[in-house]
C-alpha positions in Angstrom: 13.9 30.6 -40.1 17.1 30.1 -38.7 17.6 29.5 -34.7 21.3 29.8 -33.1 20.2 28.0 -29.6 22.5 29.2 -26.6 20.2 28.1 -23.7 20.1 29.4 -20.3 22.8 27.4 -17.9 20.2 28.4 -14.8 19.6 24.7 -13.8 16.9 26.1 -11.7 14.9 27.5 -15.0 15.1 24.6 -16.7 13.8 22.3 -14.0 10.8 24.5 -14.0 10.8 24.0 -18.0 11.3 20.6 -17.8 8.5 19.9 -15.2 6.0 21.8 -16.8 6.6 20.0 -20.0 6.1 17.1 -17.6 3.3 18.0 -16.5 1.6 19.0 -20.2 2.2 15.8 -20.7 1.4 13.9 -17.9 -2.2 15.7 -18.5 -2.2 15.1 -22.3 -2.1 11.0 -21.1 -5.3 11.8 -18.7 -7.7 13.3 -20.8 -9.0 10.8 -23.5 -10.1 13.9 -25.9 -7.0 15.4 -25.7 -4.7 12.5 -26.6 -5.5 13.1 -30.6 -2.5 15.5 -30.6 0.8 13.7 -31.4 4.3 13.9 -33.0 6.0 11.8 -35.2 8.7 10.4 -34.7 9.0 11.4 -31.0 13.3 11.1 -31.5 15.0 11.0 -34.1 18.9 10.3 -34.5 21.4 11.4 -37.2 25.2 11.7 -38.0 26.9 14.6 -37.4 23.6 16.8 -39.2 20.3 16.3 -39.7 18.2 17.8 -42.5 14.8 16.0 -41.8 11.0 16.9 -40.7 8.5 15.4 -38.1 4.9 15.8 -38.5 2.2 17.4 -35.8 -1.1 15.4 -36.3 -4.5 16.5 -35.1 -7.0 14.5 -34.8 -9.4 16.8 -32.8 -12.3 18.6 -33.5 -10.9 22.1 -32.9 -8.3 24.2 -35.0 -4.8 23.9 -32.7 -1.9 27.2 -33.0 1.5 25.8 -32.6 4.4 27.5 -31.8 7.6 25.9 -31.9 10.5 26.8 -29.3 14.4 24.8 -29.8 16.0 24.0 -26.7 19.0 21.8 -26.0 19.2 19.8 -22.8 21.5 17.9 -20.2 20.2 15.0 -18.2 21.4 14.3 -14.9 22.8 10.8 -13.6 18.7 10.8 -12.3 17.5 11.2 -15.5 16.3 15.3 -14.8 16.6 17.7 -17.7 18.8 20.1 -17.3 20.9 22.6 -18.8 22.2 23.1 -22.7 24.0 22.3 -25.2 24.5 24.6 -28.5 22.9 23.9 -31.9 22.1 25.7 -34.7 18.4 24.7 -36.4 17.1 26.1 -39.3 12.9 25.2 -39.2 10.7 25.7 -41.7 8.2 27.8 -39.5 8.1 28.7 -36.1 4.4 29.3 -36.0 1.4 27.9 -37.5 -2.3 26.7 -37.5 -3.5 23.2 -37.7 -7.1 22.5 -39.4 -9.0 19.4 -37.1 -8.3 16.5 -38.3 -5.4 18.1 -39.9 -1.5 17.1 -40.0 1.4 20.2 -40.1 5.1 18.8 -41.3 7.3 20.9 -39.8 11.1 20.6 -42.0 14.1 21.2 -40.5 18.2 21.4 -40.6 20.3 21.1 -37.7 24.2 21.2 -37.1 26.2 21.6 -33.9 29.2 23.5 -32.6 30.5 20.3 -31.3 29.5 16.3 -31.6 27.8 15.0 -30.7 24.6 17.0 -29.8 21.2 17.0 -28.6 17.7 19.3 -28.6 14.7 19.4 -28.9 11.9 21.6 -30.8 9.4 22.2 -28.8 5.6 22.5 -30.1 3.2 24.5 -27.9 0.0 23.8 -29.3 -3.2 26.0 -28.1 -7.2 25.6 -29.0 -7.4 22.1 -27.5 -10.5 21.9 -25.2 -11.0 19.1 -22.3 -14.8 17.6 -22.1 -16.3 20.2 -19.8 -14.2 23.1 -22.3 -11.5 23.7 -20.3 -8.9 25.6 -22.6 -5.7 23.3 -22.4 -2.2 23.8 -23.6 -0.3 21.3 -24.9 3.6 20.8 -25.1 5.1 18.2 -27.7 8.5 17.5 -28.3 10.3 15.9 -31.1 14.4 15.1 -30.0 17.1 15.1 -31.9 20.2 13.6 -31.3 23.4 14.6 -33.3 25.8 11.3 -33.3 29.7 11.5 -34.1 31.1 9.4 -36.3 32.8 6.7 -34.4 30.0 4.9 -31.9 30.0 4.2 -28.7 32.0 1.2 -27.7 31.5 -2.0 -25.2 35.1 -1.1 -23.4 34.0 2.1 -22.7 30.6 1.1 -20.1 30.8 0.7 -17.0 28.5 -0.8 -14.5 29.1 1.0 -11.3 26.6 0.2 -8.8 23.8 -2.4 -8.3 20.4 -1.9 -6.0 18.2 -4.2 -5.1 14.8 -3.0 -3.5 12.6 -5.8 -2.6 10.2 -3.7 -0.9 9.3 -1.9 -4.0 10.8 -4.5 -6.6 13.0 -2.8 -8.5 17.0 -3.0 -9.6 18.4 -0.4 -9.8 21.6 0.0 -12.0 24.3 2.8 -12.0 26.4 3.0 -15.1 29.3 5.4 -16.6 30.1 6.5 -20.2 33.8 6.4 -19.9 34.2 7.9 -23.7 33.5 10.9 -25.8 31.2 9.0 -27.5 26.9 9.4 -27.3 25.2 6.0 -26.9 22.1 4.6 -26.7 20.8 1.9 -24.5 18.2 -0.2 -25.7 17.1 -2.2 -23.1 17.8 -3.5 -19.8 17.0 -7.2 -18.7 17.8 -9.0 -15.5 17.5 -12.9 -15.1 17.6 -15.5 -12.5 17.1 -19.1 -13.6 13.7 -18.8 -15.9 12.6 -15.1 -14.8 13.3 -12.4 -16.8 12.5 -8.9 -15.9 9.7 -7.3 -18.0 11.4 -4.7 -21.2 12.7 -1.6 -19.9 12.5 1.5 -21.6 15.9 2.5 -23.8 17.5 5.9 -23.0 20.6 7.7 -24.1 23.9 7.4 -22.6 25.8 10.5 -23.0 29.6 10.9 -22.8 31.6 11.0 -19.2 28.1 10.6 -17.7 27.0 8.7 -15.3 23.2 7.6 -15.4 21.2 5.5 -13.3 18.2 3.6 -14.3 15.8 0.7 -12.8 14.1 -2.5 -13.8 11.1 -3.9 -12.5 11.7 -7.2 -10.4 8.8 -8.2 -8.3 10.6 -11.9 -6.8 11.8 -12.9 -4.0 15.2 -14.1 -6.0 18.0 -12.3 -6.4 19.1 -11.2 -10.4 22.2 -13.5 -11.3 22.3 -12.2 -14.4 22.1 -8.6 -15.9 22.4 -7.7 -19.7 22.3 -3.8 -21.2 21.9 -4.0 -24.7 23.1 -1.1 -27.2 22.7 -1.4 -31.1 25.9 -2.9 -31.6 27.1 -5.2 -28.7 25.6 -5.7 -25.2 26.9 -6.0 -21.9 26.1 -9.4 -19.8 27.3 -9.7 -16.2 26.9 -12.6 -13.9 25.8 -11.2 -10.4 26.9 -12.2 -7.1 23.7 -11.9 -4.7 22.3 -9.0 -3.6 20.6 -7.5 -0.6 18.0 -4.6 -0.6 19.5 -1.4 0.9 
């Protein structure tokens, strides 16, 4: 089945689609008997097009229904989803049944108007129970991101803006893609003398955004160093001190 995906440019709807896939999953991590639903991979990146397949695993003990919804997304400089982008997906199903203890491969081709490109298909899965049998629906995504050619380069970050909040230890970092190009940051490490920040998690960097993102740093010292490693080169910059806002 084919899928041309022109999402709604509402910001409003998609907030509300966005939280409540938030919150599905927020509730899928609180409930111990509902964490045997899962999708792998989670992302997945390609060049230009994908032609590829993710797998819906259920390790319950009740028979799920899945339906699966393609949305594109935007994510603000806050890291909110937001808007779309426009993809074409071709999936192999858009509706199914998965046995317990059962896995569904769900296959897929993608392509995009421009590059790059982003979406996600979206599986709504119903039948779960909680322990005192509360029906429960559950909402899994698997992203894809559609990469251009060329890659993101170093010259084209830019670290804008440094926070330190002592009060709630945290560094926070703004930076810009100045580029056309989509990147993705791996990790983000701040040092001073022998400690290190714990690993933060990577996101993507998309092009002419800006995007802010935070580190834990629970001591007294102030960062002198800060490094935002990508795939192919990181960024390391020696800080002058810093004061909490």
């Amino acid at each position: 089945m084919r899928v041309s995906l022109v999402c709604p440019s509402s910001r409003l709807r998609s907030a509300r689609r966005a939280s409540l896939a938030l919150g599905a999953l927020a509730c899928l991590a609180a409930a111990p008997s509902l964490a045997a639903q899962s999708v792998s991979p989670p992302i997945a990146e390609y060049q230009e097009r994908a032609r590829s397949s993710f797998q819906l695993i259920n390790s319950g003990i009740f028979p799920l229904n899945v339906v699966l919804e393609v949305r594109g997304f935007s994510v603000t400089e806050r890291g909110e989803v937001q808007d779309t982008s426009k993809v074409h997906v071709k999936l192999s199903a858009m509706s199914f049944r998965i046995p317990p203890r059962g896995t569904y491969t769900v296959f897929y081709e993608a392509t995009a108007d421009s590059l790059p490109a982003w979406f996600n298909i979206l599986s709504a899965m119903t039948g779960a129970r909680t322990e005192s049998g509360l029906n429960v629906r559950i909402l899994l995504p698997h992203v894809v991101y559609l990469n251009q050619k060329e890659a993101l380069r170093k010259e084209q970050v830019a670290i804008r803006k440094l926070e330190l909040d002592s009060a709630a230890g945290k560094l926070r970092v703004q930076l810009e893609n100045l580029g056309p190009n989509l990147g993705r940051v791996q990790q983000v490490t701040a040092t001073a003398g022998k400690a290190t920040s714990p690993p933060s998690a990577g996101f993507p960097l998309f092009p002419h955004m800006i995007r802010w993102t935070e580190v834990d740093w629970p001591g007294s010292l102030s960062p002198e160093r800060l490094t935002i490693r990508f795939a192919k080169f990181s960024v390391d910059t020696l800080l002058s001190p810093l004061s909490s806002p």
